[in-house]
C-alpha positions in Angstrom: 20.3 32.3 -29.7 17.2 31.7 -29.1 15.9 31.2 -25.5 14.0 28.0 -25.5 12.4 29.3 -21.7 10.1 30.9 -24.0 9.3 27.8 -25.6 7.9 26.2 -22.7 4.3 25.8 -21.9 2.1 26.9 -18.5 1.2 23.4 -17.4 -2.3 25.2 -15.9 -3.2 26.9 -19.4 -5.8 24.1 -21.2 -5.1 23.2 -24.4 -7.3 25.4 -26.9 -10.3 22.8 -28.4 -9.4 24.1 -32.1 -6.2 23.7 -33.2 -4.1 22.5 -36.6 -4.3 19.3 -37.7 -1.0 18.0 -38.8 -0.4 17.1 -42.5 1.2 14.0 -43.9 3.6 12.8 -41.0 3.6 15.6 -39.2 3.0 15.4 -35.0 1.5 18.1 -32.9 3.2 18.3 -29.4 2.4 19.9 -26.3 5.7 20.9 -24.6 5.7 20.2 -20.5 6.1 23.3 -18.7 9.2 24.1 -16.7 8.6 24.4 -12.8 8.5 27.8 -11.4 9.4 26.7 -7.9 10.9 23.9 -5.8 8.7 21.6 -3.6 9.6 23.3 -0.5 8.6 26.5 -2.0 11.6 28.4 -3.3 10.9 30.6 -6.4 13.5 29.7 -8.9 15.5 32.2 -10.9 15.2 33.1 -14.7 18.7 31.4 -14.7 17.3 28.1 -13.3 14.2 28.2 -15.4 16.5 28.8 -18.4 18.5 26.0 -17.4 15.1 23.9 -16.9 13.5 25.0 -20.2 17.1 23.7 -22.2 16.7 20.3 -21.0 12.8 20.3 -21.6 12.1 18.2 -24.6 8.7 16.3 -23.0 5.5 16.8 -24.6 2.0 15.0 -25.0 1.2 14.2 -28.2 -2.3 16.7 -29.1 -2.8 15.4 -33.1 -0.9 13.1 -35.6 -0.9 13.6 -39.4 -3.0 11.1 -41.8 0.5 9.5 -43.1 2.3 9.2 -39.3 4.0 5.7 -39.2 2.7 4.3 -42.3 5.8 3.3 -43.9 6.0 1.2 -39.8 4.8 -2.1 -39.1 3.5 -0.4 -35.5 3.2 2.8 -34.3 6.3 4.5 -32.0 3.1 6.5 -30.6 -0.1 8.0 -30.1 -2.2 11.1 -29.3 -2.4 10.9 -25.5 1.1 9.8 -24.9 3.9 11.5 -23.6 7.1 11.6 -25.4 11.0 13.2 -26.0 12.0 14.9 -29.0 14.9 16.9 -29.7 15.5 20.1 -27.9 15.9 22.0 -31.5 13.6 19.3 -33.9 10.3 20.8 -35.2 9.0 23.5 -35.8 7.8 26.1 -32.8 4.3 27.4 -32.7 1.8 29.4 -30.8 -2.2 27.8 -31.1 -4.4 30.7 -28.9 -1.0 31.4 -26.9 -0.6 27.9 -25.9 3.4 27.3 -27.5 3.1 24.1 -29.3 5.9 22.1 -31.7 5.0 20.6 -34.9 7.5 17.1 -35.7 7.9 14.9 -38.4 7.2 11.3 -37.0 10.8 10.4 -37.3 11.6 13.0 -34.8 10.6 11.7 -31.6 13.3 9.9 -29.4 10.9 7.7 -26.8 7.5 7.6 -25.2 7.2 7.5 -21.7 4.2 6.2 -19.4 5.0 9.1 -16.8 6.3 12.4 -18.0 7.6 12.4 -14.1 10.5 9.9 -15.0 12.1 12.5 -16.3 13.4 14.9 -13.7 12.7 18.6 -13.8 13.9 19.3 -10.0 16.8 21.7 -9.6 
């Protein structure tokens, strides 16, 4: 099994400048981090962070394919905005060390205004 922990991505690390454009409908996502400790300052375990990291499927939306949603009378989404996707859809890669997922733009679940509303507190 795969641990998806090392799938998730250092919300301080910036996003590299050059990076692969997606092909036909292909999306480029930015996976949210996982939260390395609570509010009140309590380092969380590998356990929690593991636990974190299998219900992290939020990412930012870095590039779009040429072809995304052109078979749609609108859009589902665009670069800039935050969206779910599948825990195991698309394909995991690494741009400059920065873990990124490539996704067909049938893959993606909902877009969301704040990335907050969904919950990553333990």
């Amino acid at each position: 099994m795969i641990n998806n922990e090392s799938w998730a991505t250092d919300n301080d690390v910036p996003t590299p400048e050059k990076i692969p454009q997606p092909v036909g409908y292909r999306i480029l996502i930015r996976p949210r981090g996982v939260i390395e400790k609570t509010k009140g300052g309590i380092i969380l375990t590998d356990s929690s962070k593991d636990d974190q990291s299998y219900l992290n499927s939020v990412g930012q939306v870095i590039a779009m394919g040429d072809e995304c949603y052109s078979d749609r009378k609108k859009p589902w989404c665009k670069v800039g905005d935050w969206v779910i996707f599948g825990r195991y859809a698309g394909a995991r890669i690494s741009v400059q060390k920065v873990k990124m997922v490539l996704l067909n733009d049938d893959e993606i679940i909902a877009t969301l205004e704040n990335p907050e509303v969904v919950t990553q507190q333990l």
